[in-house]
Backbone as CSV, one residue per row, in Angstrom:
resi,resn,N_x,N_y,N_z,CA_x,CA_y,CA_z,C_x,C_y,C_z
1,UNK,-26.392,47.126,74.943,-27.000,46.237,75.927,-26.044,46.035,77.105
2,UNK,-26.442,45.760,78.518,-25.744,45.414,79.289,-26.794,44.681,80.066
3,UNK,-26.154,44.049,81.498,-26.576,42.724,82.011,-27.540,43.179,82.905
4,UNK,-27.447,44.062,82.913,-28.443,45.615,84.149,-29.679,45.310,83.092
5,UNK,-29.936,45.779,81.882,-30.694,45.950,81.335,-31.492,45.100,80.382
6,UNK,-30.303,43.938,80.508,-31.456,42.693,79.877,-32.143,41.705,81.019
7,UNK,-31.668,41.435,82.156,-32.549,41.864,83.308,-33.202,42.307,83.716
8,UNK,-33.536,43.766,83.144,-34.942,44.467,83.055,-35.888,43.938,81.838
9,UNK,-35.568,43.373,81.466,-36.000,43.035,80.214,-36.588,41.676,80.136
10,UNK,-36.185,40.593,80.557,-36.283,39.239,80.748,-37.273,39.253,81.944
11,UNK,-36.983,40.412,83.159,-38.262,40.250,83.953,-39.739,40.924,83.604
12,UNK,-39.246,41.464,82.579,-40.701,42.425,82.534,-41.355,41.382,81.372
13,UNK,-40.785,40.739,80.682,-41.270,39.733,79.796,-41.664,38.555,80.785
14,UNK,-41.497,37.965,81.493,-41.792,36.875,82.592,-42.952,37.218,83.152
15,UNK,-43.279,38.763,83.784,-44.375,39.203,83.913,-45.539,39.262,82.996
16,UNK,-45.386,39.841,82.180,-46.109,40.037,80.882,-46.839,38.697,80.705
17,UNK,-45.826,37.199,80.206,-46.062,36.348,80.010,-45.815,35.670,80.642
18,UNK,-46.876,34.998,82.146,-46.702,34.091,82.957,-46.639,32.190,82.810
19,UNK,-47.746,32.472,81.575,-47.930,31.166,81.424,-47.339,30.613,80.078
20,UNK,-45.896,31.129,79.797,-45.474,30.406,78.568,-44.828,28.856,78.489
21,UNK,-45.096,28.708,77.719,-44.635,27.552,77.511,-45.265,26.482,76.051
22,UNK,-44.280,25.541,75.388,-43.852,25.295,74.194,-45.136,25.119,73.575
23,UNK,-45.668,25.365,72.211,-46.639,24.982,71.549,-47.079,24.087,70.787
24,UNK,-45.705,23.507,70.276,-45.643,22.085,69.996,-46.182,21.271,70.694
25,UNK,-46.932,20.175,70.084,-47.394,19.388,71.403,-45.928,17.745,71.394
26,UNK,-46.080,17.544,72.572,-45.123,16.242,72.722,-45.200,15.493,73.482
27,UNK,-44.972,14.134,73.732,-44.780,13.666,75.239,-43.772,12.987,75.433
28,UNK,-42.612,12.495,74.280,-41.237,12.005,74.164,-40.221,12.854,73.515
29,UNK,-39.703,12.070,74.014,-38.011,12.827,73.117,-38.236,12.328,71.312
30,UNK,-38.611,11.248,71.353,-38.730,11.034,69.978,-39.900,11.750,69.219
31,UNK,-40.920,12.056,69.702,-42.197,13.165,69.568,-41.574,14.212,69.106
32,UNK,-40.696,15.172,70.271,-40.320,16.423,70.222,-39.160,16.347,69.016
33,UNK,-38.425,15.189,68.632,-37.660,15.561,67.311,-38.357,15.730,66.230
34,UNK,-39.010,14.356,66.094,-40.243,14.919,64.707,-40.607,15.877,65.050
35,UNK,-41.493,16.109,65.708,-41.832,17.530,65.771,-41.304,18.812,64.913
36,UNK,-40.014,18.950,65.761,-39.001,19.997,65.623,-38.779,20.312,64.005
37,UNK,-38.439,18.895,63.399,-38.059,19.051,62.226,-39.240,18.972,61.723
38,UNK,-40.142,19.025,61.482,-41.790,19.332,60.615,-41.996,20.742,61.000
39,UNK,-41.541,21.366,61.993,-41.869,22.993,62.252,-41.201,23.663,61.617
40,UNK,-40.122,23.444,60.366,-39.640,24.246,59.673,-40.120,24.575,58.686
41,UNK,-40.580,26.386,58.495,-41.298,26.626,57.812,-42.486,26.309,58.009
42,UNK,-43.574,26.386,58.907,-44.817,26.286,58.917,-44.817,26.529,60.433
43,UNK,-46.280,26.665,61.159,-46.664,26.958,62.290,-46.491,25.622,63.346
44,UNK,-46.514,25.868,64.601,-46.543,24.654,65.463,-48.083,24.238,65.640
45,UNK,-49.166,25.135,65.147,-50.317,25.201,64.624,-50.268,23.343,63.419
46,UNK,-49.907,23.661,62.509,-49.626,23.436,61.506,-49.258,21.521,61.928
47,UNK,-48.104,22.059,62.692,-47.472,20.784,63.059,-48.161,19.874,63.878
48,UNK,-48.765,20.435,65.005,-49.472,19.860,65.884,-51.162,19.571,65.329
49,UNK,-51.481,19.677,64.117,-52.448,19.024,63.568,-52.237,17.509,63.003
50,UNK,-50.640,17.580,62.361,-50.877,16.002,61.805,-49.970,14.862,62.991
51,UNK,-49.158,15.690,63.996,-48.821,14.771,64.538,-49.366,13.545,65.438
52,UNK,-50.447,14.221,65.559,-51.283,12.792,66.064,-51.435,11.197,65.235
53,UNK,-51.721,12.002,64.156,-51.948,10.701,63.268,-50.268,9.785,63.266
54,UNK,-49.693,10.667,62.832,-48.358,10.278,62.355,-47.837,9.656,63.783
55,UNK,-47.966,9.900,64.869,-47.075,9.007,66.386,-48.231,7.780,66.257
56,UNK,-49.878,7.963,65.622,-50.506,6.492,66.314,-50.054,5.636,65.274
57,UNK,-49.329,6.124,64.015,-49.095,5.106,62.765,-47.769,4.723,63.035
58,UNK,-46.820,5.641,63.686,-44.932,4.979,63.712,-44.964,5.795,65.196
59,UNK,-45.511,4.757,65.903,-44.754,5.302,67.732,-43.946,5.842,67.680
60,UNK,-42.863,5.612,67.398,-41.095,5.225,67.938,-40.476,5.120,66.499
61,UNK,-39.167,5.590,67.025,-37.638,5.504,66.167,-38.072,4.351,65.503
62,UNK,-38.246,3.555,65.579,-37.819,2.201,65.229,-39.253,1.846,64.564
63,UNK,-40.192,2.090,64.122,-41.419,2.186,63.351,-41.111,3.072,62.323
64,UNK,-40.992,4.446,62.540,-40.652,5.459,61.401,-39.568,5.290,60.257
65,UNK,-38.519,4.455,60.966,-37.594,3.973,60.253,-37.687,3.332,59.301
66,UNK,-38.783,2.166,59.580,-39.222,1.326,58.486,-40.590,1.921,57.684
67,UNK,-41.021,2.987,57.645,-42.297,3.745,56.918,-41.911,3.752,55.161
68,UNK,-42.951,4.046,55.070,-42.826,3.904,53.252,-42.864,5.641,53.388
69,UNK,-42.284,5.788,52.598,-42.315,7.504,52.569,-43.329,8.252,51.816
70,UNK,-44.330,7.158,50.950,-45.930,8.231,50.565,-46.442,7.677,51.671
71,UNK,-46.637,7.130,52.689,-47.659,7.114,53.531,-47.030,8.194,54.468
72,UNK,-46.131,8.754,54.929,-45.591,9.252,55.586,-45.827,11.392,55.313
73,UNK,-45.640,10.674,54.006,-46.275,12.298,52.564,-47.437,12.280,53.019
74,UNK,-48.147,11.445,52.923,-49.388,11.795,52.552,-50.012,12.385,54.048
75,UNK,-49.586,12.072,55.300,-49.888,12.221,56.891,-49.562,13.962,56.715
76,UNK,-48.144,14.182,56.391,-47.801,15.233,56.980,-48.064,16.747,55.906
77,UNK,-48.521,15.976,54.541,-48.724,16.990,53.369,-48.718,18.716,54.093
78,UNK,-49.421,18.871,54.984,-50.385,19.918,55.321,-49.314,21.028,55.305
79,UNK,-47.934,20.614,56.333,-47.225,21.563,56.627,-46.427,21.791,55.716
80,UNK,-46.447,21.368,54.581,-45.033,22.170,53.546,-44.557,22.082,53.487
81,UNK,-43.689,21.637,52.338,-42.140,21.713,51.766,-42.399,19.406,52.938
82,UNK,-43.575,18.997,52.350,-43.803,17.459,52.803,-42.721,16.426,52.476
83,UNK,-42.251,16.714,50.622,-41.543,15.911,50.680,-40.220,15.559,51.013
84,UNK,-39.639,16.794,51.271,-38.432,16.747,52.263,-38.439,16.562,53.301
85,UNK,-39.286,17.200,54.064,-39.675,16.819,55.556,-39.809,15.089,55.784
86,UNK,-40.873,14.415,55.042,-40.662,12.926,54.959,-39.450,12.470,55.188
87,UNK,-39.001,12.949,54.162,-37.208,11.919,53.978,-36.483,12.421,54.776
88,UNK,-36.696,13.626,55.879,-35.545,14.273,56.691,-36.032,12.917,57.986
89,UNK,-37.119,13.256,57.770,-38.117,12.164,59.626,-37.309,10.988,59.592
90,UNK,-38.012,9.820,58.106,-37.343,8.942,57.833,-36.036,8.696,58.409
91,UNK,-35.220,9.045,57.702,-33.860,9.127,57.571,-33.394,9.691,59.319
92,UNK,-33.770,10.531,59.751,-33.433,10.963,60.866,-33.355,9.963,61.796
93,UNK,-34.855,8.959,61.928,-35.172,7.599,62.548,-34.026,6.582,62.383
94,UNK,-33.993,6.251,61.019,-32.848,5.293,60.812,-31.516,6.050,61.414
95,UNK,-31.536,7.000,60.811,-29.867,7.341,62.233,-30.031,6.944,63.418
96,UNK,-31.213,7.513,64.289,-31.208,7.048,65.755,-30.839,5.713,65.381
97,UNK,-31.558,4.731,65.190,-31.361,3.345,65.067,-29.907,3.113,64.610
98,UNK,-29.430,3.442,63.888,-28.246,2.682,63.081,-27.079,3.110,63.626
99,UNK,-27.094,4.751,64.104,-25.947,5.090,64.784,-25.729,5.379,66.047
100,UNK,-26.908,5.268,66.759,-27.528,5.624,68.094,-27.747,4.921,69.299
101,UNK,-27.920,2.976,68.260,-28.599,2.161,69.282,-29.903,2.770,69.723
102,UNK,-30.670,3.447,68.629,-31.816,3.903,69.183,-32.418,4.676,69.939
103,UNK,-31.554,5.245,70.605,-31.517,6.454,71.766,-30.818,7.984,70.828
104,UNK,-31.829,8.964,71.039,-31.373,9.889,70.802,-30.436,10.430,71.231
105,UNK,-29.657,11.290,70.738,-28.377,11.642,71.866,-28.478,13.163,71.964
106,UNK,-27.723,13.340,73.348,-28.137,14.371,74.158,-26.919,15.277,74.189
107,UNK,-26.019,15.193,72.836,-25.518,16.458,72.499,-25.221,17.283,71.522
108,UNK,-25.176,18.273,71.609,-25.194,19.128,70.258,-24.396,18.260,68.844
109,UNK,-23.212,18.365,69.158,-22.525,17.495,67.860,-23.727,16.431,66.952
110,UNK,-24.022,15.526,68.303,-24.473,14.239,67.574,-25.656,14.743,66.854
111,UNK,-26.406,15.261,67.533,-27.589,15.968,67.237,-27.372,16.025,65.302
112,UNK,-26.681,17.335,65.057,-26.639,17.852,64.381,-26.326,17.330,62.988
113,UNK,-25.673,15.428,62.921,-25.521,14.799,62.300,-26.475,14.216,62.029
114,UNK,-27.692,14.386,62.262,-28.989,13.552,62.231,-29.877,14.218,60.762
115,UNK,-30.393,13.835,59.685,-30.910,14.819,58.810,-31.802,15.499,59.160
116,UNK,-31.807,16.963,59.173,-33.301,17.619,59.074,-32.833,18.236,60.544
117,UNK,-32.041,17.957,61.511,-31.295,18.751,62.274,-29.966,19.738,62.134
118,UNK,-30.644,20.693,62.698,-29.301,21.632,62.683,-29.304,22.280,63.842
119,UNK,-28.687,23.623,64.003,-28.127,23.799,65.088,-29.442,24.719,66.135
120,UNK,-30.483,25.035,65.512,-31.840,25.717,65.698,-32.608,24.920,66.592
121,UNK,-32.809,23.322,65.564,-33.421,22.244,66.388,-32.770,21.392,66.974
122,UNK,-31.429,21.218,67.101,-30.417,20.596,68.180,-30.925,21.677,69.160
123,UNK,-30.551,22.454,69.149,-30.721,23.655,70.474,-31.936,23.031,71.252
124,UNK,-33.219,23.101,70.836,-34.273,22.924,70.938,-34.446,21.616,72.004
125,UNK,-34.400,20.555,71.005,-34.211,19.390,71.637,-33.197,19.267,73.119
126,UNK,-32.212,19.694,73.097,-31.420,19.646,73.912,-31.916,20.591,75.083
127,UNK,-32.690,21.610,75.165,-33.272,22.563,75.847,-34.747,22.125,76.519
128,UNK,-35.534,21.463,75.482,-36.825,20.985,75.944,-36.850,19.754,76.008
129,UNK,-36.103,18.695,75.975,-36.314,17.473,75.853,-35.026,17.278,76.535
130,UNK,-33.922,17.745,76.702,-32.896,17.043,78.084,-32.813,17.759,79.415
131,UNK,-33.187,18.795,78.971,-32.934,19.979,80.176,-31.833,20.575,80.078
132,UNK,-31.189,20.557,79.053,-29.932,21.364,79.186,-29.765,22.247,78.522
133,UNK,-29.238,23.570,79.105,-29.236,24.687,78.723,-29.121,24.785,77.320
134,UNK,-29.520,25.918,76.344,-29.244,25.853,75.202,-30.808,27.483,74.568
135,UNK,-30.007,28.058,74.018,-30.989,28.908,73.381,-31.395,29.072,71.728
136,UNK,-32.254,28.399,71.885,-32.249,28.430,69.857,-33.178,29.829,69.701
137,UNK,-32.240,29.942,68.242,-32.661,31.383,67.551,-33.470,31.243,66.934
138,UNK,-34.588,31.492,65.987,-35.346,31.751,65.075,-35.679,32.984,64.734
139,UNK,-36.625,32.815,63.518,-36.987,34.739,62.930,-37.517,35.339,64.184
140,UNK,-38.185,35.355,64.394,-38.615,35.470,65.609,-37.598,36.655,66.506
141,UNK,-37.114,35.698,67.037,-35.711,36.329,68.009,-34.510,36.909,67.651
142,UNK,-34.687,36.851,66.077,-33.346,37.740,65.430,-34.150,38.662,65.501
143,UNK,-35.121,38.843,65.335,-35.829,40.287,64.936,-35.611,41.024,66.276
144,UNK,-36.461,40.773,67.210,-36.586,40.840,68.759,-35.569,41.190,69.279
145,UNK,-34.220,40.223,68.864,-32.709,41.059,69.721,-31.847,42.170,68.952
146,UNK,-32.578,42.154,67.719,-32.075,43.435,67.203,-32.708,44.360,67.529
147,UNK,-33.925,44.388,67.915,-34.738,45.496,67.811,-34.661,46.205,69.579
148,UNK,-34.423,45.415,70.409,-33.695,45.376,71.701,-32.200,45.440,71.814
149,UNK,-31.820,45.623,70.911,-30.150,46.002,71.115,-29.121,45.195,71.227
150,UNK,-30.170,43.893,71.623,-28.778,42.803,72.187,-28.013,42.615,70.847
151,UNK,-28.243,42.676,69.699,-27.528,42.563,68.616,-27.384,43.204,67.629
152,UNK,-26.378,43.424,66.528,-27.210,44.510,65.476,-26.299,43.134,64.139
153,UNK,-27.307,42.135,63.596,-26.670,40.885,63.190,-28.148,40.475,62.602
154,UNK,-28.195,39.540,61.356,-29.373,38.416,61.185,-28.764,37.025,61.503
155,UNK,-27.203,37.072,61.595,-26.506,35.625,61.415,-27.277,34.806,62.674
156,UNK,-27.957,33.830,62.553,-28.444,33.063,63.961,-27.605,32.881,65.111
157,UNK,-26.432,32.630,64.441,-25.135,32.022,65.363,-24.628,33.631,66.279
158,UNK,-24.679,35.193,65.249,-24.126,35.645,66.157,-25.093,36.268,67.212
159,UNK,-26.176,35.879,66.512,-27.456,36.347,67.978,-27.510,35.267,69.051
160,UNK,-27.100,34.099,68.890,-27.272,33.252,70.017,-25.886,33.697,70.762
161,UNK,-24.918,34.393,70.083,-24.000,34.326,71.478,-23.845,35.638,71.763
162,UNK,-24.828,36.678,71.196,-24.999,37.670,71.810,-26.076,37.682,73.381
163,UNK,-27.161,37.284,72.732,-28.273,36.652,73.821,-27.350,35.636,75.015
164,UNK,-26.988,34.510,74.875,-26.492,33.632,75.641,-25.082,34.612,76.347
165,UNK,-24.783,36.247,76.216,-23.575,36.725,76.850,-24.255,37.058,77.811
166,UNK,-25.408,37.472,77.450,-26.442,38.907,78.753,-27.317,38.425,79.329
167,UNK,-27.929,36.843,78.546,-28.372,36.314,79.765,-28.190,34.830,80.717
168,UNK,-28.377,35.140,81.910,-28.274,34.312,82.676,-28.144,32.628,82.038
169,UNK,-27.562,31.507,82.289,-27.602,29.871,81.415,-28.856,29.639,82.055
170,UNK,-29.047,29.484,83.317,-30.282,29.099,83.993,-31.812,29.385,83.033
171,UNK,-31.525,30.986,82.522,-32.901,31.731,81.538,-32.684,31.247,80.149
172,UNK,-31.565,30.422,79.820,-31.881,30.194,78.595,-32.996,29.482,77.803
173,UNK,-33.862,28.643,78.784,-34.929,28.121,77.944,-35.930,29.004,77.871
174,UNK,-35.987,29.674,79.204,-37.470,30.087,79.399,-37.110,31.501,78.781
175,UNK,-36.031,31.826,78.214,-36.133,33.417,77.482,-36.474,32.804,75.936
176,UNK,-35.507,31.492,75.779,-36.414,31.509,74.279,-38.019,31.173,74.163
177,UNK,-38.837,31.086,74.762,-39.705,30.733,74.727,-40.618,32.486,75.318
178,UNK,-39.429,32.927,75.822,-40.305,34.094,76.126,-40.237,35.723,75.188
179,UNK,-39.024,35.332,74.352,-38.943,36.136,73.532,-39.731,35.594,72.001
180,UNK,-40.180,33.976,71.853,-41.106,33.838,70.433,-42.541,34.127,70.929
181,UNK,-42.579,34.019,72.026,-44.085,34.534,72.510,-44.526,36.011,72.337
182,UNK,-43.434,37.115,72.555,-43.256,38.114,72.557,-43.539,38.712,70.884
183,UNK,-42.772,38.023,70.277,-42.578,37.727,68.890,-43.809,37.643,68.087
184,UNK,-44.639,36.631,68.221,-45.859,36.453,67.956,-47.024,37.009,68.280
185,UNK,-46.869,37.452,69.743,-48.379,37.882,70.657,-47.932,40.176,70.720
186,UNK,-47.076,40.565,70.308,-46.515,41.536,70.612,-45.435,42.325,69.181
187,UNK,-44.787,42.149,69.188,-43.636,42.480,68.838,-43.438,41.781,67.290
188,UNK,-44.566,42.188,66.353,-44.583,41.243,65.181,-43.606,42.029,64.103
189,UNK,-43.783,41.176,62.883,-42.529,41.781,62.552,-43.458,43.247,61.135
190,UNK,-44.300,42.882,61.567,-45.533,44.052,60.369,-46.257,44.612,61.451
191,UNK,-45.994,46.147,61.861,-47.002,46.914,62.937,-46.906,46.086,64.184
192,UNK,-45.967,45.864,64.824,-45.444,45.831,66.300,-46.696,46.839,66.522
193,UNK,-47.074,46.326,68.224,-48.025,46.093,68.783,-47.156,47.115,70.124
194,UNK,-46.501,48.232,70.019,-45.571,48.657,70.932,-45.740,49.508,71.986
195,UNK,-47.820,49.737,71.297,-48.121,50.624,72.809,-48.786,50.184,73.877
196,UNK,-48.555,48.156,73.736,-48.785,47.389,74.619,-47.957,46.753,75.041
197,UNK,-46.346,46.701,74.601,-45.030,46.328,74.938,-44.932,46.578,76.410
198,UNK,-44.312,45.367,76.883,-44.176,45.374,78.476,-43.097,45.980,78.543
199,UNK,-42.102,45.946,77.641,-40.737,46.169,77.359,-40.219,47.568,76.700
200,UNK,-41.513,47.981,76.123,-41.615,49.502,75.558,-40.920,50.589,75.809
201,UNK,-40.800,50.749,77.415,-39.768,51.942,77.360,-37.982,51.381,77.725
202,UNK,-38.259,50.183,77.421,-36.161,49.434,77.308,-36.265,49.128,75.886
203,UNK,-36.922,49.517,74.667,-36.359,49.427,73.899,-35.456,50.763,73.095
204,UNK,-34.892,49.591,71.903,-33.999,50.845,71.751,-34.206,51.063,70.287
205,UNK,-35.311,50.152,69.568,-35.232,50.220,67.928,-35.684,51.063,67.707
206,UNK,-34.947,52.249,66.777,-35.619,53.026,66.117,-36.664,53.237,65.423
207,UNK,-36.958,52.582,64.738,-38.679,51.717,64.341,-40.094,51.404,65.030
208,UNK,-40.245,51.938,66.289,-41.176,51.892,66.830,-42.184,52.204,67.014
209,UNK,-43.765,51.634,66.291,-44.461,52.649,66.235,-45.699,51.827,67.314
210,UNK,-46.591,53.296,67.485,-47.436,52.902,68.426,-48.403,52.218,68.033
């Protein structure tokens, strides 16, 4: 990979996909954390079915905090692996509150001390909900930058600082969002879709079928 060529790459994906943008639905910072952490392991499909219920029952940090955790089960059952997810939300809430003063915080470290956050959905948050640069990895985009060259790795960590070398800080949100789109609508990980790849003749995976 070089900076010539993931530049060709990042624009022909921008083209391709004009109108991307996040699928999660949200309209706070405290929205987009639950969120984040209920999208593990399941679809934003998935997620964005029970979150309605679940923001008109605990608005805010400071509602969720105090939730009983089967009413909380029982809202979010749908997406999987519920009863951890519960106690990650929970618990996540009472951190804002207890260590936070209630305000989420807007950097990686703190982030990451929060339960049910790590360095995937710190990224995230910090990217779509502060504005600050940050590229989170998922299956998705390990697949995608291996199969594009930028990496030859599954470790998340060493694909984000392969990706974050070649491209631009400014593209870091809008490439992650433009490489899970890619991911999903294109470039799947069973029969890639490659003789409609915008990106088709810059790739470099050997695996390519039409």
């Amino acid at each position: 990979m070089t900076r010539q060529l993931s530049g060709k790459i990042i624009k022909a994906l921008i083209k391709h996909y004009p109108d991307v943008k996040p699928d999660l639905k949200y309209g706070n910072l405290y929205q987009l954390s639950v969120a984040v952490v209920l999208s593990a392991q399941t679809t934003d499909k998935q997620v964005n079915a029970v979150t309605g219920e679940l923001f008109r029952a605990y608005p805010d940090f400071n509602c969720l905090a105090q939730a009983r955790l089967a009413d909380v089960r029982r809202i979010i059952r749908s997406t999987g692996f519920y009863r951890n997810k519960a106690k990650n939300i929970v618990d996540m809430a009472r951190g804002v509150m207890e260590q936070f003063g209630g305000k989420l915080p807007d950097t990686r470290a703190e982030l990451v001390t929060l339960p049910g956050i790590g360095r995937k959905s710190a990224n995230v948050i910090l990217s779509m909900g502060f504005g600050i640069p940050a590229l989170a990895v998922d299956t998705h985009i390990i697949r995608i930058a291996n199969r594009l060259a930028y990496a030859d790795s599954r470790d998340p960590l060493a694909v984000e600082r392969e990706l974050t070398g070649f491209i631009p800080e400014r593209l870091w949100t809008h490439a992650h969002l433009l490489l899970i789109r890619h991911g999903r609508a294109t470039c799947r990980a069973r029969r890639p879709l490659c003789g409609g790849c915008p990106v088709n003749g810059l790739c470099a995976s050997p695996d390519k079928t039409s």
